[in-house]
BALOBA-1460 file (C-alpha; in Angstrom, 3 decimals):
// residues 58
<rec num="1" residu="x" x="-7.951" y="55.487" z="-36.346"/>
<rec num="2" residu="x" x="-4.530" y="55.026" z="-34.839"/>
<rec num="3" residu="x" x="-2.794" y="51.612" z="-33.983"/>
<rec num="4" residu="x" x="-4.202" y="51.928" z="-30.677"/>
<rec num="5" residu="x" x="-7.919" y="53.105" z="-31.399"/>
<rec num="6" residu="x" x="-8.184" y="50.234" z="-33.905"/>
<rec num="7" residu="x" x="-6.060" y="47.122" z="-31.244"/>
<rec num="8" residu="x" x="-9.252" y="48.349" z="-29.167"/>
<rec num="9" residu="x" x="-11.798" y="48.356" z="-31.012"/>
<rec num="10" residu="x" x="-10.568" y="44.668" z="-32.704"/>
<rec num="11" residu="x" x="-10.246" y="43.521" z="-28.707"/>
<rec num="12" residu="x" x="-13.834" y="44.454" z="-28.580"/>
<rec num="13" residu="x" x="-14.772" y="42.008" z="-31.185"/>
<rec num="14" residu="x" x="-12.117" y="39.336" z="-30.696"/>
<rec num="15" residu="x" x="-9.604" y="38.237" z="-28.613"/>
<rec num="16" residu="x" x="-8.041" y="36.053" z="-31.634"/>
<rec num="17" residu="x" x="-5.869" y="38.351" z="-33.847"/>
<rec num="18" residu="x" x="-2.513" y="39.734" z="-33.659"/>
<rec num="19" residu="x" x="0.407" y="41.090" z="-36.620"/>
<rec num="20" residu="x" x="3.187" y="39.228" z="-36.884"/>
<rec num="21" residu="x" x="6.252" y="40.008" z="-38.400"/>
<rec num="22" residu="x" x="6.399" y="38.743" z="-41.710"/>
<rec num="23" residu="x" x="9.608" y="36.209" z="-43.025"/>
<rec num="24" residu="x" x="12.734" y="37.759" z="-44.315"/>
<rec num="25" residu="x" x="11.895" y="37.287" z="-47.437"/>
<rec num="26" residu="x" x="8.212" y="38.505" z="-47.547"/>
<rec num="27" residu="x" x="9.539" y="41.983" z="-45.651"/>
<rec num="28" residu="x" x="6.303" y="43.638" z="-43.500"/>
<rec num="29" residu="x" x="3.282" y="42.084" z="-41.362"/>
<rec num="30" residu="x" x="1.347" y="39.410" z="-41.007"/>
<rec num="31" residu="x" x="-1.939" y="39.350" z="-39.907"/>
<rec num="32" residu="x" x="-4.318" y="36.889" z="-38.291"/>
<rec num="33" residu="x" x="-7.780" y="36.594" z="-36.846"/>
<rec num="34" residu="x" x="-10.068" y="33.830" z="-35.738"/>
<rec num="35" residu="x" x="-7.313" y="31.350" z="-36.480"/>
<rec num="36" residu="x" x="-6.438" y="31.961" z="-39.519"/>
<rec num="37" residu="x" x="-4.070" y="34.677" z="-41.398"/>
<rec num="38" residu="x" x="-5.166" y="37.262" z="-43.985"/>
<rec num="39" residu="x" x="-3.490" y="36.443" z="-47.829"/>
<rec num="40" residu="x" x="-1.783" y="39.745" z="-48.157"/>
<rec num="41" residu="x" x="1.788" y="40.900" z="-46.669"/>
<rec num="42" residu="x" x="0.912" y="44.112" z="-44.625"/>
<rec num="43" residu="x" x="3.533" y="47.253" z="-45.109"/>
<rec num="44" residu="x" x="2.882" y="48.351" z="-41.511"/>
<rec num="45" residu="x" x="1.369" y="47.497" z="-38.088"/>
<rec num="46" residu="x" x="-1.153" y="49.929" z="-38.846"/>
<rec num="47" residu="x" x="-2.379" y="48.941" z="-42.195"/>
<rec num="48" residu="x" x="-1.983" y="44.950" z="-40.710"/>
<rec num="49" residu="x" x="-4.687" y="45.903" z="-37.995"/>
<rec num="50" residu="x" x="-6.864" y="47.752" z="-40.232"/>
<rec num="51" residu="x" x="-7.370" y="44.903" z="-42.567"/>
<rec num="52" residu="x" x="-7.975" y="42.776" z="-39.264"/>
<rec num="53" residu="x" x="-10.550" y="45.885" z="-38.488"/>
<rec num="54" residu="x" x="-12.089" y="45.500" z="-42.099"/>
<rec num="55" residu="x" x="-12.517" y="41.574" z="-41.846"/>
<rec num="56" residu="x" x="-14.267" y="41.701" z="-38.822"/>
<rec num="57" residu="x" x="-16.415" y="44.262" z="-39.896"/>
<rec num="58" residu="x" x="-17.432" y="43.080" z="-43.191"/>
C-alpha cells in the first residue's frame, strides 16, 4: 500500500497515531499510536506508517 492507502486504512482503526520527525541526531521518523511511540527510528514516512499498520493489526 502507498502512504495514503495505509493513513486510511490506520484512520479506520484509530484516530491516535501520527510520524513525527525524528531528532537531529536520530535522522528519520517517529512513530506513535494509542499514546505511545514505537522503539524503532523509521527511514521513511512510509515504512513509519506501516509499522503503525502492523501494530494495529497484530
Amino acid at each position: 500500500m502507498n502512504e495514503e492507502e495505509l493513513s486510511n486504512v490506520i484512520e479506520l482503526i484509530t484516530s491516535d497515531y501520527g510520524v513525527e520527525d525524528a531528532d537531529e541526531c536520530d535522522h528519520g521518523y517517529y512513530a506513535y499510536v494509542d499514546g505511545g511511540y514505537l522503539p524503532d527510528v523509521y527511514q521513511s514516512r512510509g515504512s513509519a506508517l506501516q509499522a503503525i499498520y502492523e501494530t494495529l493489526t497484530q
